[in-house]
N, C-alpha and C positions, 0 to 999 in steps of 0.2 A: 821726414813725414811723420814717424812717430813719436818723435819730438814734438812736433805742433800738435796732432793728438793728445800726448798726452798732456801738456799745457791748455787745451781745451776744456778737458776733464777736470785739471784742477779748478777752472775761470767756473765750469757748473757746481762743481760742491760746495766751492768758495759760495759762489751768489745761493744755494738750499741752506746754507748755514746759518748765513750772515740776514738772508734777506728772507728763510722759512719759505720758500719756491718750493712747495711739493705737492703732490695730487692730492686730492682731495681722500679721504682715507673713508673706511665705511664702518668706522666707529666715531664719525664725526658728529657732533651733536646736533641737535635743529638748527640752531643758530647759525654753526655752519654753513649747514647746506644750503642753508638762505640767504648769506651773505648779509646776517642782523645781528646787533649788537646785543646777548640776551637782556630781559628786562626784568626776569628773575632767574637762580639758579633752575638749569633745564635739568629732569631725570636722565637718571642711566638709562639708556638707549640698546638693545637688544643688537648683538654685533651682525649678527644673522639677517635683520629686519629693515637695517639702516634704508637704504634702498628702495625698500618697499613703502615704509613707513613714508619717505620723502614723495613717492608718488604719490599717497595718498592724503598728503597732506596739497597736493595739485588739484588733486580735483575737489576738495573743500574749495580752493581756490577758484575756480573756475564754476563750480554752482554757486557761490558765493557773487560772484561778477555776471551771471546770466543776463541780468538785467538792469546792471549797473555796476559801477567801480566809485574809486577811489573812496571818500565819507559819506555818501549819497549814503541816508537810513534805509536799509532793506531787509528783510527779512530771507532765509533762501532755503531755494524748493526741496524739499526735501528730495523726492524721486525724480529718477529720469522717464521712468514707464508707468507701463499699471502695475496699484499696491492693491490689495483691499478688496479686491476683485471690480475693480475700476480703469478702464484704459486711460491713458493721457491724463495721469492726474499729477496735477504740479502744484497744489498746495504746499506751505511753509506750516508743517506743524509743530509747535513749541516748543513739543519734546524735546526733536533733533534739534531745533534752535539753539536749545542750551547745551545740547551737546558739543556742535561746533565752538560753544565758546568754551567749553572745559577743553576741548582740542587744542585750540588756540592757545589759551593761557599755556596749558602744558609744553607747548612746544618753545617758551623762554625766549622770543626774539620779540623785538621792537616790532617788527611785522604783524606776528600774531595777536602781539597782545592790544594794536591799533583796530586790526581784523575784528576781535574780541568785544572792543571798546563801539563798533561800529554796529556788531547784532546788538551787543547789550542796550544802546541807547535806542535803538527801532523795537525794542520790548516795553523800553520806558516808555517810548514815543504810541504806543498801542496799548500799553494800561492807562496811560494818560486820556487818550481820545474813544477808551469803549462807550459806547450809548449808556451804560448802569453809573458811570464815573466812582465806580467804589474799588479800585485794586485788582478787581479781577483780572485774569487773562485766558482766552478762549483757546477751545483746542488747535486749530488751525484758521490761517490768515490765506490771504493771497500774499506773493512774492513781489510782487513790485513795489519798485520804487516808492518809499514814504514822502512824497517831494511836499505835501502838505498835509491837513485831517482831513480833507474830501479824497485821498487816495487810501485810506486806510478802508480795508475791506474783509469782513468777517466772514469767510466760508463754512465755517463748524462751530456754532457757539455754540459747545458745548463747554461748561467751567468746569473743568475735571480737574479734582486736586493731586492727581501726581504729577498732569504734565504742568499746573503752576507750582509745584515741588520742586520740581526741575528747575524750573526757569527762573524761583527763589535763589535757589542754592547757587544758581549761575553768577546773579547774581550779585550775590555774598561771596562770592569768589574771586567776580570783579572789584567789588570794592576792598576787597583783602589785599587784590594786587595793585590797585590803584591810589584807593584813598578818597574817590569820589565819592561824596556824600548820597548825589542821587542814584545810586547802587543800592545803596543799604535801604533806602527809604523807602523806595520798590519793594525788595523783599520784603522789608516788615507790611506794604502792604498788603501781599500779595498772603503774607502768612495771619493779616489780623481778617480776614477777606475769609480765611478758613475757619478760623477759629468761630463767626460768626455765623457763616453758614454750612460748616458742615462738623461741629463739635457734636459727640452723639454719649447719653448715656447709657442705652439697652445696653446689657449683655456686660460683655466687657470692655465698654465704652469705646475709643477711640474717634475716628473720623470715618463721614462715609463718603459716597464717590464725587458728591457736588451737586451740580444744577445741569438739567437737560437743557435743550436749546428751545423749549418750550416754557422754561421757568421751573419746573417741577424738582423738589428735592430727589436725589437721588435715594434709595432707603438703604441698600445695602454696602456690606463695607469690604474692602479691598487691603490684603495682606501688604500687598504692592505699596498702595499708596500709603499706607503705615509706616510702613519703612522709609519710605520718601520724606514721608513730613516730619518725620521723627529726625532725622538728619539734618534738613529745613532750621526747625525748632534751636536745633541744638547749636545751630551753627548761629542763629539771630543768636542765641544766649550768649557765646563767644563774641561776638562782635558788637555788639549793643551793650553788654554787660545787668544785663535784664533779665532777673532769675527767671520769671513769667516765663520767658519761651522756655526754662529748662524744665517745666513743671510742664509744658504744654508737649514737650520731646516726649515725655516719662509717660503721659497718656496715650500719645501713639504709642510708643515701644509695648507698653503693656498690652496693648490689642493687640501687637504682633506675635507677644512670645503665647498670649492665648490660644494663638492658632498653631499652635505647637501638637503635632501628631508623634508622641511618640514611638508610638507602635511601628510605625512607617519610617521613621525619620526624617520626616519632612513638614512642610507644613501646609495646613489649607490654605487654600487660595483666598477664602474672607468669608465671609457670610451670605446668607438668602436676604431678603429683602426684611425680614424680622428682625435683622441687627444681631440673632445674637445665634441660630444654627448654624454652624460651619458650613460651607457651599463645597462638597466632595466632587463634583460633578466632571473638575476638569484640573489637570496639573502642569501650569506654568514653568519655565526653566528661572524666568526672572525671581521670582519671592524666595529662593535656595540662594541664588548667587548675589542678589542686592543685600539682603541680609545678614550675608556674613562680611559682607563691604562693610556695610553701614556700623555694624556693632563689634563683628571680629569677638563674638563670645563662643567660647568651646561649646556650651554647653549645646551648639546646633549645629554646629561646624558639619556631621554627619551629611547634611542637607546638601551638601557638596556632591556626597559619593552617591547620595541617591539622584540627582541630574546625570553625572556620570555613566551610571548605569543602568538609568529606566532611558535615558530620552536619546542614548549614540544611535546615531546613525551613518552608516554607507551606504549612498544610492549612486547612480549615476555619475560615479568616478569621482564621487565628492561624500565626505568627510566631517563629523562634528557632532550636535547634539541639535534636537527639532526643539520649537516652540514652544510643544507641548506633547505629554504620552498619547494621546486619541490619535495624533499624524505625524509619524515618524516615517513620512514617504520623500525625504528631503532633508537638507539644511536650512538650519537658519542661522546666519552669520554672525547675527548683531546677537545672539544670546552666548554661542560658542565664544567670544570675545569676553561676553559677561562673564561666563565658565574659568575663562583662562585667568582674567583679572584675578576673580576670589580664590583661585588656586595660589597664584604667585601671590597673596596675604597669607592665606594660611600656611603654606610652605610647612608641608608633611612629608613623609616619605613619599616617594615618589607624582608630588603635584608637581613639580618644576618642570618634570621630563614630561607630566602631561598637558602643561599648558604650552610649554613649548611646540605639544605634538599638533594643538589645536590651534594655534596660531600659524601653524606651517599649513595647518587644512586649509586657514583666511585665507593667507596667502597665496596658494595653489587656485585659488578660486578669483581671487583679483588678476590672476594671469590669465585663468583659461576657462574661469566660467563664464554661463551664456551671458551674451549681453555686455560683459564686460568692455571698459576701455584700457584694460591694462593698470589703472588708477584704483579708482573707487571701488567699495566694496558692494555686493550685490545683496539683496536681503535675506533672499532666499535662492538654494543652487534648482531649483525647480516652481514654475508658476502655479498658484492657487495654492502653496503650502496653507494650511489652516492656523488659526490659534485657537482653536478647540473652542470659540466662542461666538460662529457667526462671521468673520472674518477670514482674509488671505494674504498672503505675501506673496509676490508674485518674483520674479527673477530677475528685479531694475536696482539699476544701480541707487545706492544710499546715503545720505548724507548717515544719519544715524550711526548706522552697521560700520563706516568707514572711521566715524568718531571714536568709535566703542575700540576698533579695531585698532588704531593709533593709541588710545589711554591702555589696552592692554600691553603694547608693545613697546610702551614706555615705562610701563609698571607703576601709574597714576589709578588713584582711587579715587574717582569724581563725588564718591560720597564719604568721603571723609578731607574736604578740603584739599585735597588731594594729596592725601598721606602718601608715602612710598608702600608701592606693596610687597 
């Protein structure tokens, strides 16, 4: 008997050896866990995260499919609840659109980057068919199905240039990993679309927010969306080989480092509607943490520690940094993600162990905060969180917040082509 035993034992090492039969390990890459063949080198994957990461890269999947599969063009709903102080709102807004495709790309499997190939062309497919036909793209769509141009439907036209920043830079992203021509040709439209209508000289020049949904230029300018476009800009110059965008980058950036508060360490949020007074009024966690993605210059890196330590919060058994200083009665997920990213770039004395610590908060929260499915990440650990501007985030799960949360945990910097961080 244990004789045959142990000849059993050798017949299993034998076949783990010869034929790699072993569990699946949770330092396994995306690729992996996906059973795909990557389709470009995947990042290093956080050993801790693995697991998590994989769930949350399921429920991209499954918002992603709500209202269709396989190449059907669709766009997908961002929230599962009320955002915004809105019930049942299932809008596709841009923003996260492009998020899911920086998700996508990053995770290096034939899967994703089909996934990838699938939003990016229902972006085409709706810059293609806006009513204006010049490159634009509005802030939010409906989610269904693009089965032709009479299903294409504008819920927000609003042309707000960071979330066509975003949805540039996506994809230049795509066409980086692909090759497809009508990638790049998108973004440059989408980037000559700015140039035109929101290039601004007051002050210290840069760009301002866009066009309302009523036609009217927007006047004031947005730290945010500097940073955005500036990255945009920089990335059409790399791929086009077109100095113009690198001259067009250097004019955003330059509005951006103007809004540089030294005294504070941080920077203003953008301008009053004059183009050129600083707007003090309210302080975002994004314009500290996007801008040291985007540029990774010392000379602001501070803007870190002041997120840090103006906007932590512990409420309700959860964990992170708020939206904004005015309401720190909550999390907001999708910024504490941003936090973690521009920590693991700058890698100072002890950023590691704190992005670490914030990404363990995401995670704590995709288990057991409210509303949760165990998957996706939630936007905020409490409803009607504010953004200090008129606005709420309410406690539904995110496509967004889940993207942000994946690229931090991968150690991807979606504005910078996705440098390592």
């Amino acid at each position: 008997m244990v004789a045959a035993v142990a000849v059993a034992v050798a017949l299993v090492l034998v076949l783990v050896l010869v034929l790699g039969i072993l569990p699946p390990s949770t330092t396994a890459t995306a690729a992996t866990r996906r059973g795909a063949t990557p389709a470009r080198p995947a990042p290093t994957e956080r050993t801790a995260d693995a697991t998590s990461v994989s769930l949350a890269y399921r429920f991209l999947d499954l918002m992603m499919d709500r209202y269709a599969t396989g190449t059907t063009l669709r766009l997908v709903q961002s929230f599962t609840g009320g955002v915004l102080g809105q019930e049942h709102f299932t809008d596709s807004e841009t923003y996260d659109d492009a998020l899911v495709i920086d998700a996508y790309l990053a995770e290096g499997t034939t899967d994703g980057l089909a996934r990838a190939e699938v939003v990016g062309d229902a972006l085409l497919d709706i810059q293609a068919h806006d009513p204006m036909h010049d490159g634009r793209i509005r802030e939010a769509y409906s989610p269904r199905p693009l089965t032709h141009p009479q299903k294409v439907r504008i819920t927000d036209r609003t042309s707000d240039v960071g979330n066509m920043a975003w949805v540039g830079q996506s994809l230049v992203d795509l066409y980086a990993a692909t090759g497809t021509p009508s990638y790049l040709t998108g973004a440059v439209a989408i980037g000559n679309w700015v140039q035109a209508h929101a290039h601004d000289t007051r002050g210290s020049g840069g760009y301002t927010g866009g066009i309302t949904p009523r036609g009217a230029r927007i006047k004031w300018k947005s730290t945010e969306h500097n940073i955005d476009l500036s990255t945009l800009f920089a990335s059409l110059a790399t791929e086009t080989g077109d100095s113009t965008w690198s001259t067009r980058a250097a004019w955003a950036r330059g509005f951006v480092e103007s809004m540089w508060d030294p005294s504070a360490g941080t920077f203003y949020v953008g301008t009053t509607d004059d183009g050129v007074t600083p707007n003090d009024s309210e302080h975002p966690e994004d314009i500290d943490s996007w801008s040291y993605l985007a540029f990774g210059d010392p000379a602001y890196a501070a803007s870190l520690n002041w997120d840090v330590t103006n906007l932590a919060v512990t409420a309700g058994g959860f964990s992170g940094v708020s939206f904004c200083s005015g309401d720190r009665s909550g999390v907001w997920f999708e910024g504490t993600s941003h936090l973690a990213d521009a920590l693991e770039q700058r890698a100072g004395p002890g950023d590691t162990a704190q992005a670490d610590q914030y990404l363990s908060d995401v995670t704590h929260a995709q288990a057991s905060g409210p509303n949760t499915d165990g998957m996706g990440i939630i936007a905020a650990s409490k409803d009607r969180l504010s953004d200090c501007d008129g606005d709420f985030y309410d406690a539904s799960l995110h496509t967004g917040a889940t993207a942000w949360y994946i690229l931090a945990a991968l150690r991807v910097n979606p504005l910078s082509l996705f440098a390592a961080a």
